[in-house]
N, C-alpha and C positions, 0 to 999 in steps of 0.2 A: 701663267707658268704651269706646265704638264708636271703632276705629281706622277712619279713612279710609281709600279707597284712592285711589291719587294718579292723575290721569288729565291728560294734557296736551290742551287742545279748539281748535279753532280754528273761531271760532261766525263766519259768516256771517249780517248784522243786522244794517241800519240803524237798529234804534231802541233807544237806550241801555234803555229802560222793559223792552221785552220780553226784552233779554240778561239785566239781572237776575235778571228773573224767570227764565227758562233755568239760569242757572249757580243761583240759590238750592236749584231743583228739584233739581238733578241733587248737590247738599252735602245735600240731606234723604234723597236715595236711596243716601248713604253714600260721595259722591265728592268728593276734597281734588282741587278743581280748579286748574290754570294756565292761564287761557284767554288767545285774543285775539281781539280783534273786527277784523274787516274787513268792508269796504263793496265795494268796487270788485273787478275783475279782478286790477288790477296789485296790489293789497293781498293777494289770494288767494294769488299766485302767489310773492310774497316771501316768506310764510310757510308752503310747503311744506316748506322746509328749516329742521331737523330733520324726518321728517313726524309728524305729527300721530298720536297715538291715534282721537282719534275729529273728527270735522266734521259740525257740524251749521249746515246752510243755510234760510234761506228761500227759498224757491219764487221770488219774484221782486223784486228790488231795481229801483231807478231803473236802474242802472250796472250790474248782474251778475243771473243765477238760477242756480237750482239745474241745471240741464241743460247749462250751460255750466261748468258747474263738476265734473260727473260726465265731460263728455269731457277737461277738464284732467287729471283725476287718472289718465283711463286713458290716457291721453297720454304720461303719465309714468312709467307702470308700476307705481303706487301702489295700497297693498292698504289705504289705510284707510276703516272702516266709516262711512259718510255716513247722515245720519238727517235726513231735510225735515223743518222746523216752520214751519208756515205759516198763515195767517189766513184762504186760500183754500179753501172749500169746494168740490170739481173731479175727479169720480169718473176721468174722462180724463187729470186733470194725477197725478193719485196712481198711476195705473198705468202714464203713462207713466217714473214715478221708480222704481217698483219696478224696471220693464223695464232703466234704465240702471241699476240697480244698487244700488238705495238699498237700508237696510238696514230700513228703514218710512217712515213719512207721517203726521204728527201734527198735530192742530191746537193752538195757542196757548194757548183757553179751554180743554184737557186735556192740562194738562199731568201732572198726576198718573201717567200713563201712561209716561212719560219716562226715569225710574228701570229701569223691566222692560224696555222697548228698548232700552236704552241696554246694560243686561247681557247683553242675545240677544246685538247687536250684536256686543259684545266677542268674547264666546264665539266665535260663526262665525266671526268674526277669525283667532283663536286657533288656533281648529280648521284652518283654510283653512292660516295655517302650519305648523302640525304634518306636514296630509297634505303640505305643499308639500315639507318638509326630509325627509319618508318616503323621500317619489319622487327626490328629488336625491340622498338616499342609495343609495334600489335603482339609479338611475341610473349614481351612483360604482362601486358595487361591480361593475354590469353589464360599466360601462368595466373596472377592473380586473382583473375574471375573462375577460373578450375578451383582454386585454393578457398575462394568463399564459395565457391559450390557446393565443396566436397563438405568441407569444416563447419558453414553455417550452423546454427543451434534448430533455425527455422526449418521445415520442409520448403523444396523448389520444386514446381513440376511443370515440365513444359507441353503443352500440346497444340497440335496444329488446331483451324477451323473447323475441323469434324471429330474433334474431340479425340484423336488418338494422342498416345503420350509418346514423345520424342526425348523426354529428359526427366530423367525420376533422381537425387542428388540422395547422399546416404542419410540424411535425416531425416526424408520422406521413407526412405528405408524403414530406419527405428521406428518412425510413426504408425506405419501400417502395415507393416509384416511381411512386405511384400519385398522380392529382390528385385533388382533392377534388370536384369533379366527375363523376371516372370510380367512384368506391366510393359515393358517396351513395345509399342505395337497394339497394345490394348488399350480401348474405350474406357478414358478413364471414368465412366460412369462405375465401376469395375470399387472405386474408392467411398461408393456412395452404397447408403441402403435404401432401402423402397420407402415411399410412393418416388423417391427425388431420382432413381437410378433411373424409371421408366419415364420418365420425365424430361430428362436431361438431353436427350436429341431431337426434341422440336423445340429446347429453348436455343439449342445452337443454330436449327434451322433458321427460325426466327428471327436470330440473329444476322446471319449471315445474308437473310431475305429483306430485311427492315435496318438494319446497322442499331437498332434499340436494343438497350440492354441493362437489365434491373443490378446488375450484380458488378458490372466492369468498371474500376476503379474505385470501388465503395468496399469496407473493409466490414466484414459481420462472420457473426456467429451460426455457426450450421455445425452437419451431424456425420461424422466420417464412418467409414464402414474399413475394420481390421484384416486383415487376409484372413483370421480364423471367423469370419462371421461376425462379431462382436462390435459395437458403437460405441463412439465418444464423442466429446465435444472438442470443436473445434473453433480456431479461427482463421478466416479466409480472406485473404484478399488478392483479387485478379486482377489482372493488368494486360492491354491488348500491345501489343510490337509486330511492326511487319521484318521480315527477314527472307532475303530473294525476290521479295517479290508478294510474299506468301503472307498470310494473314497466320499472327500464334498467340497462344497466350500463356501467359505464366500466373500459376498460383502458390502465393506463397502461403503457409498451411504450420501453423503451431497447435500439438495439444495442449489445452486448456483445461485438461481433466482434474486437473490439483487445485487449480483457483477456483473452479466450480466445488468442488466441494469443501475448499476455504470458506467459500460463500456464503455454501449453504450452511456449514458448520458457525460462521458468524451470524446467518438470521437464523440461525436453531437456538444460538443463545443469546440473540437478542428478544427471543420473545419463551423462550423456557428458564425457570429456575435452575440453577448450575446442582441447589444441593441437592434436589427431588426429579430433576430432569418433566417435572411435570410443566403443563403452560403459567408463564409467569400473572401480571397484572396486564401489561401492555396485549396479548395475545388475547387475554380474557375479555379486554374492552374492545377488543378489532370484533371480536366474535359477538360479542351482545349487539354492538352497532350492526353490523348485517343481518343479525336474527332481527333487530329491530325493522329494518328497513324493509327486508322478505315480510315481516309480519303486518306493517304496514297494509301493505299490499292484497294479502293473501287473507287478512281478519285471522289472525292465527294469535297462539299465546304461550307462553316463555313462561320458566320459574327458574328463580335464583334461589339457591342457598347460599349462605354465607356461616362458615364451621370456625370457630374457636375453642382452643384446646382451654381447658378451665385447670386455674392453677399451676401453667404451663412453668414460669418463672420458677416456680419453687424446684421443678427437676432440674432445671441447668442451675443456681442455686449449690443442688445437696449433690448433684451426681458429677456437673460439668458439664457446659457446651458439648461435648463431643458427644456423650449421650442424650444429651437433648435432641443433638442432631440424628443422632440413631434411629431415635424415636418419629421424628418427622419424615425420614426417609419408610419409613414402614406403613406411613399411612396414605400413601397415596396408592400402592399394590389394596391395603384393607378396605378402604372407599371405594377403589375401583371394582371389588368384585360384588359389593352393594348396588350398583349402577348400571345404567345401560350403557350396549356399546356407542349409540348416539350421543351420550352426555361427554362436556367437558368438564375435568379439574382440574382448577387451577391451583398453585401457592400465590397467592397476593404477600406475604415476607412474613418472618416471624414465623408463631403458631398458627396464622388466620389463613384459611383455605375455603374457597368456591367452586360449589359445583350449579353447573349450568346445564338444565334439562329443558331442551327442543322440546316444543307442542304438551307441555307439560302443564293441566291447570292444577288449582289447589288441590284435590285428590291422587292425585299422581303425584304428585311434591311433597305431599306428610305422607304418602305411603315409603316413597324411596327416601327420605327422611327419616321416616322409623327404621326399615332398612340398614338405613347408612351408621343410625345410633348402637342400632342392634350390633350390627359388626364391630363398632368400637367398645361393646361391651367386652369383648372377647378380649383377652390378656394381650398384650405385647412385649416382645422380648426384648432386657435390659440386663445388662453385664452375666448372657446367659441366663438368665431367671425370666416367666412371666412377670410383665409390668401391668396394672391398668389406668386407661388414662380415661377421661370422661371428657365431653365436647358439648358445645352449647352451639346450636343452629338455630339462624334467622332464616325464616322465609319470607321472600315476595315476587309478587306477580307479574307479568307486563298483560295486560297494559294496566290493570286496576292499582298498582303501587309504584310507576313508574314509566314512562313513556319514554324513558332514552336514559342511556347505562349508564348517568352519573344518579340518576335520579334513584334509579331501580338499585345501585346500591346502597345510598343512601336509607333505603327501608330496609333493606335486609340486615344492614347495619344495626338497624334503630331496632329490629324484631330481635335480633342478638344479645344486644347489651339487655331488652326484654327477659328472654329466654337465662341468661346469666343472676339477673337480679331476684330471677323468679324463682329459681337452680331447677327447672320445668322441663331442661335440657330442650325443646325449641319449640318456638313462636313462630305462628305465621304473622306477617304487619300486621298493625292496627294506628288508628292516627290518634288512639289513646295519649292526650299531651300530662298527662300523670304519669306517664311511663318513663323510664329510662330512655329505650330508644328513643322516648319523644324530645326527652332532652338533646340527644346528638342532631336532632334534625332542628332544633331552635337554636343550639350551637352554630350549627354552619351556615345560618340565616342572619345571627347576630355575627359570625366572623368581620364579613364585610363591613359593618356599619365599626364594629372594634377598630380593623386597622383604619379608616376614613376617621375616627377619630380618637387617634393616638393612643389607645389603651394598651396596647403592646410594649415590654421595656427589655434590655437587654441584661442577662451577666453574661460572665467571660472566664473560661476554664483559660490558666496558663499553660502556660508551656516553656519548658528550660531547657538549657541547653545543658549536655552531659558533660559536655570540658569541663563548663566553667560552673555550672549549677546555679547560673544568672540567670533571669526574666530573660525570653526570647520571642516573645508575643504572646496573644491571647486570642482565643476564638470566643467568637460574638454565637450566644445561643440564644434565642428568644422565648420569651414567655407572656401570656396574660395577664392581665390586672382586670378580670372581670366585672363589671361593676357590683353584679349580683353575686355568683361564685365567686370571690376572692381570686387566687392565684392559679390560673389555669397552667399545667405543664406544657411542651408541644408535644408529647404523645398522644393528649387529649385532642388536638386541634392541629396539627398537622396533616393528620391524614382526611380531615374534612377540608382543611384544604386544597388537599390535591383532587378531591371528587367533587369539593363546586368550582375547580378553575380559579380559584384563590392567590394560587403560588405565585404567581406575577406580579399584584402588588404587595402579597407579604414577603418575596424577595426584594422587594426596592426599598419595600419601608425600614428591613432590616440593616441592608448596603446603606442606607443613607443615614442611620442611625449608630452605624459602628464606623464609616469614615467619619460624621462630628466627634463620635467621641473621642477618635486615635486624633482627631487636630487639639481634640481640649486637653489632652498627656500630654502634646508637644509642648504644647502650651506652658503645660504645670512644671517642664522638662523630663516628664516617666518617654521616654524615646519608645516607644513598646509596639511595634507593627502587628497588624490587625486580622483575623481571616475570618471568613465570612462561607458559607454553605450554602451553593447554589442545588435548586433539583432540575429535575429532566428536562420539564418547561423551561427553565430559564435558558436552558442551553439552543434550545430549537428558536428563542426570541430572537427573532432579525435585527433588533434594535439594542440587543442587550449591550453590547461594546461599546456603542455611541452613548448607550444611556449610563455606561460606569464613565467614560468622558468627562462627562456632562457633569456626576456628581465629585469624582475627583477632583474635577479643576471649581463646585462649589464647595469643598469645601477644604480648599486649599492643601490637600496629603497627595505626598508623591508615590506614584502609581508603585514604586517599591516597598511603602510601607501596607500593601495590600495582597493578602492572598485568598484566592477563590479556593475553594473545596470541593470536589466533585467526587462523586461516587462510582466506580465502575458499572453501575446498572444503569446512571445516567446516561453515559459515557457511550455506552453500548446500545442505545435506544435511536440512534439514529448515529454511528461513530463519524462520517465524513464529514457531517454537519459538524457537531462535535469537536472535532478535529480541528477544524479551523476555526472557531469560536474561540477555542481557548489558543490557537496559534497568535490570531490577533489580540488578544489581551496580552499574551508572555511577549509580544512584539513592542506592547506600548509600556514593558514595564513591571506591569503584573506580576504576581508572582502564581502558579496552577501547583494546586497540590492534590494527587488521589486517596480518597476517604474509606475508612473501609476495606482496604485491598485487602483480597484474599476471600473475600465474600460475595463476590460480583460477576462480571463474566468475560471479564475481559482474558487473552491470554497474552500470555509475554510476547510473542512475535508482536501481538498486535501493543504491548505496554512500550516498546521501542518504540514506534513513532510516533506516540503523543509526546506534545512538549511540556513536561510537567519538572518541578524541579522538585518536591517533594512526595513518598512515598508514607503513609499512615499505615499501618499498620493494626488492622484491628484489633477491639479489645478481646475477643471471644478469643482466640488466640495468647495474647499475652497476660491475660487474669491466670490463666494455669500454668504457664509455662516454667515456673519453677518446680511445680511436681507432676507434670504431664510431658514426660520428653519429644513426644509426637508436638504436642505445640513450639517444645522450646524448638528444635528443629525446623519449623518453618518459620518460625520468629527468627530466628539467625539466618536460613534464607533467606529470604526477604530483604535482609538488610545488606547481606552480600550483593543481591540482585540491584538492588535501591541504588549499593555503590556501584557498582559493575557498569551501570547507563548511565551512570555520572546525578543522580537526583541521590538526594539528601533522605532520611529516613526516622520517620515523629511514632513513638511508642505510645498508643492509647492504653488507658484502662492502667496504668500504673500502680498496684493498690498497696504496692508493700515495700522495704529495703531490698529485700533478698531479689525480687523483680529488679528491680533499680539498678543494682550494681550488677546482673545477667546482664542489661540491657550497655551497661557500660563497657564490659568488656568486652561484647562483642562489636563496641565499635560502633552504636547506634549515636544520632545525631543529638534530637533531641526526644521527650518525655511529657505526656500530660496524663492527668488520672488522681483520686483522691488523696495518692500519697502525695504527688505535688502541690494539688490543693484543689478542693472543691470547688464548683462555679462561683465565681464571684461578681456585687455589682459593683460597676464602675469607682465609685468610693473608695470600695473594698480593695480594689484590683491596687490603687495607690497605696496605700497602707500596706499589702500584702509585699509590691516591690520592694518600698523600703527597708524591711526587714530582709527578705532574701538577697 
């Protein structure tokens, strides 16, 4: 069975006889027609809407013809195929229908014909839309590639194989100061500075001779040159297209001038102290390690100082952190003009500061050590008034007190605490073991064999919550139980930690010793979740996550009743690393809290993207902040901030009421510090819940 194809017509034919015959032809030619017959103009005109598939006219009615009916349709902007059938024999009248547009010219008596015109017809049709929605489309996309041209963020720059520019888009504009006007035509070596500008047209040669090419489709950082002379950084990536024929290539080109000195602004305080802008510890120990390693080599020799303020405590004490801090911010200009321009100084935290003199043996080292005394003999200014502060320096040598920078501070250490007990104001080492120093260097020798055998114990400063002024965890602090000393503090023995490489198992032995305890409260039912204080090391350990896993699931506490502690200098010592350390712990559960804030280096752009859910606030800051308005103000920031990122916000150093309920009102979370309660041990921690 022949399915029809449906075709809607609008026959133009006053005489009912010959329409029949019309539409009969055109059902024998395989067409399910819906026709309508009109006569007149005004008939024609009515039934352009819907338009028509196809119209077929005679040549001339009483009322209408065909030529008057071809300038209607183009009047209208109508694309349907018109086919004259007419009785008129008229070599003139037939071409002149072609010329307006007809799709043929048929007589009456052959109609047989009618069928195979009638299907050209269509086709051309057909066809004539297809190319039409081509062009409307290369036209859309035209417009939309002009529109990401113009609008892009990125620079666009087109140029042929010999390097002229055919396409500069307005944010290569902004970029390099140049119109697009002034580069059209020009080499764009034109965008480059020297040695790269002279340069640049035998790499094209090159190119164009060999098809090799270091730069095309690889995305890097290189150096742009401004219309006024001037350089920046940029980044570039090239890409080859043929077009006509022609070999072109486009580069697409962003300044990077802002994140480059993000950058550097981020490794300026990852390795300088934020409150003396001097070099920190981390900078200090990059820089001994290369001296070491140049000295190696070269039989050359290094001296370390190592400077402690004496009685330092007592001014933040009587005066306030903020003059305390005064006061250290003033000594790093007074030391420096003690020294050579070759030496470094550094702040290693606190009051304790190193200075590091290149090619420098024992004679050069007590003389810019007397020096350096001398200068700090001279007053310093405190609320307006001369202050004087007095300093006690260790000295040591490389290589005779030290042969690599944990070592070499280690003596200069030991010459310190020397110089302090002796009040001699400074020592050079000696391996005098009656000495004081000599004690810190049998401290960090005995550390090791300490934690290997459990002589470390925990208390636990709480922490409350300010709704409800209920237990809301406790942080694990550790301390020694010396066999020989008694009760060592971690001021004593932390920091020898971190200079023999310690921190890793005195971090593990701590984490493994405050998850059993937080299982032995569940136990007792004190529900009381646990945090714990990682340092810099731990965060750089590969294995750190797998190994809190590991003790998690021994000792049966769910990973929410655990939170890490970190410090923004941690934090900042390597932050990508970092970053995803503590992501994947807050992933498995964890809870990340930052320590400290506000003494560190981190900056808020950069506090947004860590995942931490709690904000600490340090104590230096909140001890004074009821009669220090500078502090209370950034203590109510902070907490505003702390809420603002969606992280919770814990008050150290809490020592008083009137602290207490400041901290309440503004909406702080929760509170730790003497007035909530002193460290306590584990015993003590129960007894202490049940009362609160």
């Amino acid at each position: 069975m022949t399915v029809l194809r449906p075709l809607r017509v609008l026959l133009v034919e006053d005489h009912q006889d010959d329409a029949r015959l019309i539409l009969h032809e055109l059902r024998r030619a395989g067409f399910d027609t819906s026709s309508q017959r009109v006569e007149t103009e005004a008939e024609f005109l009515a039934h352009l809407e819907p338009t028509p598939e196809l119209i077929l006219v005679d040549y001339h009615l009483p009322e209408f013809d065909a030529l008057r009916a071809f300038h209607l349709t183009r009047e209208r902007g109508l694309d349907a195929p018109i086919i004259v059938i007419t009785s008129i024999v008229d070599d003139e009248a037939a071409v002149e229908c072609l010329k307006q547009g007809a799709c043929d010219y048929l007589l009456k008596d052959r109609l047989a014909r009618l069928g195979q015109a009638v299907t050209r017809a269509l086709d051309q049709t057909h066809a004539r839309e297809v190319a039409r929605r081509a062009d409307a489309a290369r036209r859309n996309a035209d417009a939309r590639m002009s529109a990401v041209f113009n609008h892009v963020v990125d620079g666009i720059i087109i140029s042929d194989e010999y390097g002229t520019i055919t396409a500069f888009n307005p944010a290569a504009e902004r970029i390099f100061g140049y119109t697009v006007a002034e580069v059209l035509g020009c080499n764009i070596n034109i965008l480059m500075p020297e040695p790269h500008r002279t340069a640049h047209d035998g790499y094209l040669a090159n190119y164009r001779r060999t098809g090799q090419a270091k730069i095309v489709n690889i995305g890097r950082e290189v150096t742009g040159r401004r219309s006024d002379g001037t350089t920046f950084p940029i980044d570039l990536a090239i890409s080859e297209f043929r077009l006509d024929g022609q070999r072109n290539f486009a580069g697409i080109v962003r300044d990077i001038t802002e994140r480059k000195r993000a950058e550097e602004r981020l490794a300026h305080q990852a390795k300088h102290d934020s409150l003396t802008g001097l070099p920190n510890r981390a900078q200090l120990q990059e820089t001994m390690q290369r001296l070491t390693t140049s000295a190696r080599s070269d039989d050359a020799q290094f001296a370390l100082l190592l400077l402690d303020l004496d009685r330092f405590k007592e001014i933040n004490d009587t005066f306030g952190h903020h003059e305390g801090d005064a006061i250290l911010q003033q000594l790093g200009p007074r030391i420096g003009g003690a020294v050579r321009d070759i030496d470094m100084i550094a702040r290693l935290g606190g009051d304790e500061f190193a200075i590091l003199l290149a090619g420098a043996g024992d004679t050069v080292a007590m003389l810019i050590t007397e020096r350096v005394l001398a200068a700090l003999r001279q007053p310093l200014m405190m609320q307006g008034r001369p202050f004087e502060v007095r300093a006690s320096i260790g000295v040591a040598l490389y290589p005779e007190h030290g042969q690599d920078p944990g070592s070499l501070l280690q003596s200069a250490d030991a010459a310190m605490y020397t110089a302090k007990r002796s009040h001699s104001e400074c020592s050079l080492y000696t391996a005098d073991p009656n000495g004081i120093g000599a004690r810190q260097v049998f401290l960090a020798s005995e550390l090791r064999e300490g934690i290997a055998r459990n002589q470390l114990l925990l208390h636990f400063q709480p922490k409350v919550d300010l709704k409800t002024m209920r237990p809301d965890g406790a942080e694990a602090l550790v301390r020694w139980q010396h066999p020989r000393e008694g009760l060592i503090p971690p001021d004593d023995f932390i920091p020898l930690a971190e200079r023999s490489g310690l921190m890793k198992p005195l971090s593990l032995w701590v984490l493994e010793a405050a998850l059993q305890q937080c299982r032995a409260w569940h136990q007792a039912d004190l529900m009381l979740p646990v945090a714990v204080n990682l340092a810099p090391d731990d965060l750089q350990n590969e294995h750190l996550v797998e190994t809190m896993v590991r003790l998690l699931e021994l000792a049966d506490v769910p990973p929410a009743w655990l939170t890490v502690e970190v410090t923004e200098g941690a934090v900042m010592t390597k932050p990508a690393r970092a970053k995803d350390v503590l992501r994947r712990l807050r992933e498995m559960g964890v809870k990340v809290a930052i320590d400290d804030f506000g003494t560190g280096y981190s900056s808020l752009g950069y506090l947004k993207e860590l995942p931490v859910d709690e904000v600490k606030v340090d104590q230096t800051f909140v001890k004074d902040m009821a009669v220090d308005q500078r502090d209370a103000r950034i203590v109510r920031s902070v907490i505003d901030l702390g809420h603002a990122l969606g992280m919770q916000v814990v008050a150290e150093g809490v020592e008083d009421n009137t602290s207490l309920d400041l901290l309440t009102s503004w909406g702080c979370d929760f509170a730790q510090g003497y007035y909530v309660s002193r460290p306590l041990t584990a015993p003590e921690i129960m007894t202490w819940a049940e009362s609160a």
